[in-house]
C-alpha positions as CSV (number, residue, x, y, z in Angstrom):
1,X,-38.2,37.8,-2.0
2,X,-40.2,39.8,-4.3
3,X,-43.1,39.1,-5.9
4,X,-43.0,41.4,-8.4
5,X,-40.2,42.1,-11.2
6,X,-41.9,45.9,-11.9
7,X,-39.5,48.4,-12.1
8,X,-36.4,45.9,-11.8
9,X,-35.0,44.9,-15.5
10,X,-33.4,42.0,-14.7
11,X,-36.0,40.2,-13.1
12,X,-38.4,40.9,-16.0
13,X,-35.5,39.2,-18.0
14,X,-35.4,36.1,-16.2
15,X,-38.8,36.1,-16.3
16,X,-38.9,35.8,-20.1
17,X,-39.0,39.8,-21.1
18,X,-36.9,41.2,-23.7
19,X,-35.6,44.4,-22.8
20,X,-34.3,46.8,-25.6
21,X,-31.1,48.0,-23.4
22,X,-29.6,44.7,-21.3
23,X,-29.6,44.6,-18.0
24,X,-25.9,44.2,-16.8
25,X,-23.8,42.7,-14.0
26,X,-20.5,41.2,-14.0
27,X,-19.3,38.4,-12.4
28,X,-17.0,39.2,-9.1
29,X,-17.9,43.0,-10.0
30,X,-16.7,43.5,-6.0
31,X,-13.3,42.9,-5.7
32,X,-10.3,43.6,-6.0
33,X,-9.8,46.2,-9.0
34,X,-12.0,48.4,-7.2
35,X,-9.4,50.7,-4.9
36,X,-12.4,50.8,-2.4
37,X,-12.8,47.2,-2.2
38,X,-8.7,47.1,-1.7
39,X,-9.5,49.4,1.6
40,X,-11.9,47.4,3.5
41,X,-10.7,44.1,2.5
42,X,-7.3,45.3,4.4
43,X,-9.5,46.4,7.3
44,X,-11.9,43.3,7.8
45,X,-8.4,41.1,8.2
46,X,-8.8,38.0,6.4
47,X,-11.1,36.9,3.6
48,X,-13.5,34.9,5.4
49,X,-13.6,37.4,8.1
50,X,-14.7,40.1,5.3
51,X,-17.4,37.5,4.2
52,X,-19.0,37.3,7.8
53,X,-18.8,40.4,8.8
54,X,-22.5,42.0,7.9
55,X,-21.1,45.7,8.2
56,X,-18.2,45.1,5.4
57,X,-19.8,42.5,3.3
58,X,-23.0,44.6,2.9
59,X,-20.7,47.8,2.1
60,X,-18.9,45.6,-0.5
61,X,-21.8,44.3,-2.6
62,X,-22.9,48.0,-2.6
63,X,-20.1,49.5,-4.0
64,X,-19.8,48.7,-8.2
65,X,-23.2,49.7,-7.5
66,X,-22.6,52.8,-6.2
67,X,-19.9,53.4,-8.7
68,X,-21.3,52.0,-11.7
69,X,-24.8,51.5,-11.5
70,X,-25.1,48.0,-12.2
71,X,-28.8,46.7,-12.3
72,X,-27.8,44.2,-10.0
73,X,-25.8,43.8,-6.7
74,X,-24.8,40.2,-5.9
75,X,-24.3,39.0,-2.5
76,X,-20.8,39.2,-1.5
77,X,-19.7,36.2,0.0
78,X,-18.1,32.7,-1.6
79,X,-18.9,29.4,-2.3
80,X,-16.6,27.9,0.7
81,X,-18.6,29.1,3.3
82,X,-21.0,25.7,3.0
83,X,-18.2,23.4,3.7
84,X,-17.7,25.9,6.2
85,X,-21.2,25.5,8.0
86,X,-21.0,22.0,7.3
87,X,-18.0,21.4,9.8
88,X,-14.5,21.7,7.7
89,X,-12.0,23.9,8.5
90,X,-11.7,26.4,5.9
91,X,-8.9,29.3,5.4
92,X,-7.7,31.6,2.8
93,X,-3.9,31.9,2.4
94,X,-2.7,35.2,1.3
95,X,-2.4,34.7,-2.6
96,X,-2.8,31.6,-2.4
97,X,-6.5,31.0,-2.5
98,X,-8.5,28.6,-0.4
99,X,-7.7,25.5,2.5
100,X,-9.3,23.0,3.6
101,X,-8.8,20.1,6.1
102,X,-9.6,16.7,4.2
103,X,-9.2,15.2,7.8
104,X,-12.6,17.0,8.3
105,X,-14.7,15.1,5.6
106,X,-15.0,12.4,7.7
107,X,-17.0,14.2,10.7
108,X,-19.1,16.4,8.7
109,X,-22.8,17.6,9.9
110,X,-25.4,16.4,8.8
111,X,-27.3,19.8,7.9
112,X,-25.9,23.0,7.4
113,X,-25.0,25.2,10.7
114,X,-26.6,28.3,9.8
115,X,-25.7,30.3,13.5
116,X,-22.6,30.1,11.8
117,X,-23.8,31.1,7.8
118,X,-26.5,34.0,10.2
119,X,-23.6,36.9,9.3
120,X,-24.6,36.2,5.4
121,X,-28.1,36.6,6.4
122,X,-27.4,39.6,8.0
123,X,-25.5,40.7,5.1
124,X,-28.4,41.0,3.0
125,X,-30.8,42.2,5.0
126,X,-28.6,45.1,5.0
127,X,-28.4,45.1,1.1
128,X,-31.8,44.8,0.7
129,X,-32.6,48.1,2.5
130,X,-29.7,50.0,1.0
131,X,-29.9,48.9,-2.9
132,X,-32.2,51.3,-4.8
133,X,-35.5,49.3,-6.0
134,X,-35.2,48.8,-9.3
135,X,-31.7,47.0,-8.5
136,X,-31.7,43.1,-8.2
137,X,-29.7,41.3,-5.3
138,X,-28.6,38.4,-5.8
139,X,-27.8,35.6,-4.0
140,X,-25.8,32.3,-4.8
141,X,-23.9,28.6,-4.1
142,X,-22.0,26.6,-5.6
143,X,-22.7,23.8,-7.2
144,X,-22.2,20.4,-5.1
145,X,-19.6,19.3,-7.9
146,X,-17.7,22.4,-8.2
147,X,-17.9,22.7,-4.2
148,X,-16.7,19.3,-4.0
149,X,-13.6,19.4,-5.9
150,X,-12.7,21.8,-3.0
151,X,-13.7,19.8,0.0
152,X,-12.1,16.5,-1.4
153,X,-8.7,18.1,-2.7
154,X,-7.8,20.9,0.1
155,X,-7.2,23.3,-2.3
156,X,-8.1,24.3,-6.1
157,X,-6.6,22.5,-8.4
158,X,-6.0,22.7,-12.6
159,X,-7.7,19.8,-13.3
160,X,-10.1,18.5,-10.3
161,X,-8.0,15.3,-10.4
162,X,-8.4,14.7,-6.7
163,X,-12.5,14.5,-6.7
164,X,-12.5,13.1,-10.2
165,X,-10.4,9.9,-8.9
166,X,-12.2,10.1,-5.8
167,X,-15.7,9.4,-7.7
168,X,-14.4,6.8,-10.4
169,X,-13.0,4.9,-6.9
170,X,-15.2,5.7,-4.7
171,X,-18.4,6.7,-6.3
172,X,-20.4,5.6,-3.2
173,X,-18.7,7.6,-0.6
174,X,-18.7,10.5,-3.2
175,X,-22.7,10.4,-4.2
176,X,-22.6,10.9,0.0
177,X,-20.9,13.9,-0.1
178,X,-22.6,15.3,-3.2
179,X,-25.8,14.4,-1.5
180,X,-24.9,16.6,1.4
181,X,-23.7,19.1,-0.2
182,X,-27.0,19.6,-2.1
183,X,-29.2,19.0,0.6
184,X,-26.7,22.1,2.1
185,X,-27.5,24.1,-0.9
186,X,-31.1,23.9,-0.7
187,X,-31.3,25.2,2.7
188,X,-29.0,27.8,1.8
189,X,-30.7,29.7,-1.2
190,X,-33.6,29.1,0.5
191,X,-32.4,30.9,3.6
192,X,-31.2,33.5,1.4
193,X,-34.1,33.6,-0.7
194,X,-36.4,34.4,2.3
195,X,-33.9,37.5,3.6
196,X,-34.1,39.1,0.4
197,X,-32.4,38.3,-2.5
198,X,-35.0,38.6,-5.7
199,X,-32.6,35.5,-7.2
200,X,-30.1,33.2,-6.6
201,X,-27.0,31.9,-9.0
202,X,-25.9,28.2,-9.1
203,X,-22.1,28.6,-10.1
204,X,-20.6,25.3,-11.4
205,X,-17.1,26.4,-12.0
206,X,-16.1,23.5,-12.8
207,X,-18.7,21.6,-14.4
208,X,-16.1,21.9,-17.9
209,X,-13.8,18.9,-16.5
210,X,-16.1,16.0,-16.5
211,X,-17.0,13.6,-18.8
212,X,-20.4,13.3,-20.6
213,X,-21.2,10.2,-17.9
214,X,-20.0,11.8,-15.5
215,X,-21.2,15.5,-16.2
216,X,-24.6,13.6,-16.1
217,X,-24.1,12.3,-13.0
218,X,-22.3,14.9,-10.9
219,X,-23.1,17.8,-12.3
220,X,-26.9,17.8,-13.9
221,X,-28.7,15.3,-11.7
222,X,-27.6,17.4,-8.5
223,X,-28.2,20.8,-9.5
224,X,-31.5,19.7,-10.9
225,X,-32.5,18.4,-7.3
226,X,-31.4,21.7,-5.8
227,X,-33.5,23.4,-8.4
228,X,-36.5,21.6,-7.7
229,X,-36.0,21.5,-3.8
230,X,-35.6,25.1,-3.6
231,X,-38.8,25.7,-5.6
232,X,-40.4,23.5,-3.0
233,X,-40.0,26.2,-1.0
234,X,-40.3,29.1,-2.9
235,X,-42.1,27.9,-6.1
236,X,-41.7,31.3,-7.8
237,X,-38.1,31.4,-7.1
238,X,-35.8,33.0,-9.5
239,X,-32.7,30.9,-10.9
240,X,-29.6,31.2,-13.0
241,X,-27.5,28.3,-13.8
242,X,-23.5,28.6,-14.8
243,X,-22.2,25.8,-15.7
244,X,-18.6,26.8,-16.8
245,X,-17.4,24.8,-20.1
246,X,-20.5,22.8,-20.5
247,X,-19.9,23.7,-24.4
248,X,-22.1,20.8,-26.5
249,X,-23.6,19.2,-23.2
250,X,-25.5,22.5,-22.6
251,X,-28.4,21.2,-24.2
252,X,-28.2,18.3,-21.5
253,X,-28.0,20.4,-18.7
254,X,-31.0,22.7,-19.1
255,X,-32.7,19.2,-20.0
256,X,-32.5,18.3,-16.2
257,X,-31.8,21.9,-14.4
258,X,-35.1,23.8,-15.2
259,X,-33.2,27.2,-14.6
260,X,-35.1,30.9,-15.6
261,X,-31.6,32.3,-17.1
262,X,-28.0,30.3,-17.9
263,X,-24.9,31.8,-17.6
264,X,-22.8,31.4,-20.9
265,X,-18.6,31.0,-20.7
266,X,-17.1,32.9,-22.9
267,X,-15.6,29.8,-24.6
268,X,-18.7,29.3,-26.2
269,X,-20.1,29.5,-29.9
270,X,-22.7,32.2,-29.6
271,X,-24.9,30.7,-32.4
272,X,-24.6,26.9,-31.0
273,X,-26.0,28.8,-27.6
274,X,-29.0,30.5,-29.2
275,X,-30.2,27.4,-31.3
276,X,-29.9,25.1,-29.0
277,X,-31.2,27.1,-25.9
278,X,-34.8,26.3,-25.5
279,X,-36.7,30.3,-26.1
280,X,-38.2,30.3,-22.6
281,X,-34.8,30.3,-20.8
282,X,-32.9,33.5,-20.6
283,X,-29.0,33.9,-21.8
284,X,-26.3,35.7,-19.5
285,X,-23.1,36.7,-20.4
286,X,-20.9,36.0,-22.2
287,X,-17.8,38.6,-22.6
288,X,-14.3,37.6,-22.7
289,X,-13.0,38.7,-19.1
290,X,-9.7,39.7,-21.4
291,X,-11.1,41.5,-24.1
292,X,-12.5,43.7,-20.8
293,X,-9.0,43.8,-19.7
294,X,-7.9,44.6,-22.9
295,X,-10.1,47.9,-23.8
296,X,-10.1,50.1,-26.5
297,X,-11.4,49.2,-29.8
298,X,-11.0,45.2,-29.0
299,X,-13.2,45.6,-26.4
300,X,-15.8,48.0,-28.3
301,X,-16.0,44.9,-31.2
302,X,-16.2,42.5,-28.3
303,X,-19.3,44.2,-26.9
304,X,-20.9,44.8,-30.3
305,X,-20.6,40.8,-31.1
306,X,-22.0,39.5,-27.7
307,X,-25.4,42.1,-28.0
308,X,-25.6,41.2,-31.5
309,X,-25.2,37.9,-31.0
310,X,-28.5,37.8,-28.4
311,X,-30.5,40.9,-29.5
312,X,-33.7,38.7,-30.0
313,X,-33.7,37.1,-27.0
314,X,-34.5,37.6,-23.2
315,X,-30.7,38.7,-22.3
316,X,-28.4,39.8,-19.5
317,X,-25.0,41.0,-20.4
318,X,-22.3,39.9,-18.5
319,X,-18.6,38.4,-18.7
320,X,-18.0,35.0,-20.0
321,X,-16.2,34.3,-16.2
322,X,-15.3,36.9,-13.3
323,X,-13.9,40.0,-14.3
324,X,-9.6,40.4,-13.7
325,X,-8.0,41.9,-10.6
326,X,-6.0,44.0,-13.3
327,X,-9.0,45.3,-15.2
328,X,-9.0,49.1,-15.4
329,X,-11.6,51.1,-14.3
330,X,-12.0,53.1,-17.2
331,X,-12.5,49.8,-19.3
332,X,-15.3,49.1,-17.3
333,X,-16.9,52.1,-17.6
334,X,-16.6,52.2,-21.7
335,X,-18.4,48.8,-21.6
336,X,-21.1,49.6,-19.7
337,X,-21.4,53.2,-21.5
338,X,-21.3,50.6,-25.5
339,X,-24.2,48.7,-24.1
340,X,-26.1,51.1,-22.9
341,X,-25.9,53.6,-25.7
342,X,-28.0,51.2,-28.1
């Protein structure tokens, strides 16, 4: 990792440095409305096999780079391959989205296998000697909640239901598997940490569907512990937090996840975010994936209100979520022309 944020914008952000101009990145800025993702993802076979093999995944994180000039690259890759490492069978149906075998929960390792998580290593390694310098890389996880809700349902699901009934019935075969699964984490962003990535991302998709008890319980205390165990490794280690619909708990989770930036939905009240924000932790976000799919003169107002609403503050622009398969190109490029003309 490096140990110094000179020349790289978005590491001086996260690490408590306004900059004048944002830096930018977008969530899922490699994929599929990118007609050179579309290529090599039909080349690389199947979904996972694209986030294994080094050659395409590296290509992959590269390319909104190339085409854009982001100020970041993030590792391309998806939260699924922990379960993955840790023993259950894991598959991407066609447009359909993930599977997993809920047989497997019962036999799973006890640490992460990381001969089989060494292509992601590879990955960025690669990045890391292709990006220019003064673009970040980023790493990631999910969070052990968000991951769970996976591993205990098979599938995604609208609501969670399946890992929410699984805890209120279960709660001490759950804490097990939550326990894992951060344990999992820690090695993993570590791992990733020391191959190159300047910082890492904790992505809580899900964190929105709990319950203030439970939100405590499943989503806070956990990514706190990967927090602090990954700083016990690397105690300068850069971290963003996203915990997706936290709304009014926000305040509560940056109480017990001591995170350098957090990632901001887009269903959130701007103002609520920058009072209640403590001033030495960074904002990212928080665009309305739609109002980037939209374009035009929506999407110019859009822009204007989210660098409006966090002009005094340490900032990173970014979408609310991940951007659309649909989005345009040319939308893309007007936002990212709007915030950097200021």
């Amino acid at each position: 990792m490096k140990e110094s944020s000179r020349g790289n914008k978005l590491l001086r952000v996260l690490g408590g440095q306004r900059e004048p101009i944002p830096p930018i990145w977008l969530m899922r800025q490699a994929g599929r409305y990118l007609p050179e993702y579309r290529a090599v993802r039909e080349k690389a076979g199947s979904f996972l096999d694209l986030c294994f093999s080094p050659v395409l995944a590296a290509e992959v994180t590269l390319q909104p780079v190339r085409r854009f000039g982001f100020d970041a690259a993030i590792l391309f890759s998806d939260i699924l391959v922990v379960p993955a490492a840790l023993g259950q069978r894991v598959s991407f149906e066609a447009g359909d989205g993930p599977r997993l075998e809920t047989d497997d929960l019962a036999h799973l390792r006890e640490t992460v296998d990381h001969a089989r998580l060494a292509p992601v290593y590879e990955t960025i390694e690669r990045v890391k000697a292709a990006v220019p310098a003064d673009v970040a890389l980023l790493g990631f996880c999910g969070a052990p909640w968000t991951v769970a809700s996976y591993m205990v349902a098979g599938r995604g699901t609208p609501d969670q239901a399946p890992a929410r009934s699984l805890a209120y019935n279960d709660p001490t075969r759950f804490a097990q598997l939550i326990e894992r699964l951060v344990g999992a984490s820690v090695e993993y962003l570590v791992r990733q940490l020391e191959a190159g990535v300047d910082a890492v991302q904790i992505f809580d998709t899900w964190a929105g569907v709990l319950p203030p008890v439970e939100f405590d319980r499943w989503c806070v205390g956990p990514v706190g512990r990967i927090v602090a165990g990954v700083r016990a490794s690397v105690p300068n280690a850069k971290i963003i937090g996203y915990p997706r619909g936290a709304g009014t708990a926000l305040p509560r989770y940056l109480a017990g996840v001591p995170v350098d930036a957090v990632g901001l939905d887009w269903m959130i009240d701007p103002g609520f975010a920058r009072q209640t924000v403590p001033p030495g932790v960074a904002l990212q976000g928080n665009l309305d994936p739609v109002a980037l799919l939209a374009g035009g003169a929506a999407l110019d107002r859009a822009v204007d209100k989210v660098l409006a609403a966090f002009a005094d503050r340490p900032f990173i622009f970014n979408l609310g979520h991940g951007i659309l398969p649909q989005t345009p190109i040319a939308h893309v490029e007007r936002m990212l022309a709007r915030v950097r003309s200021r």
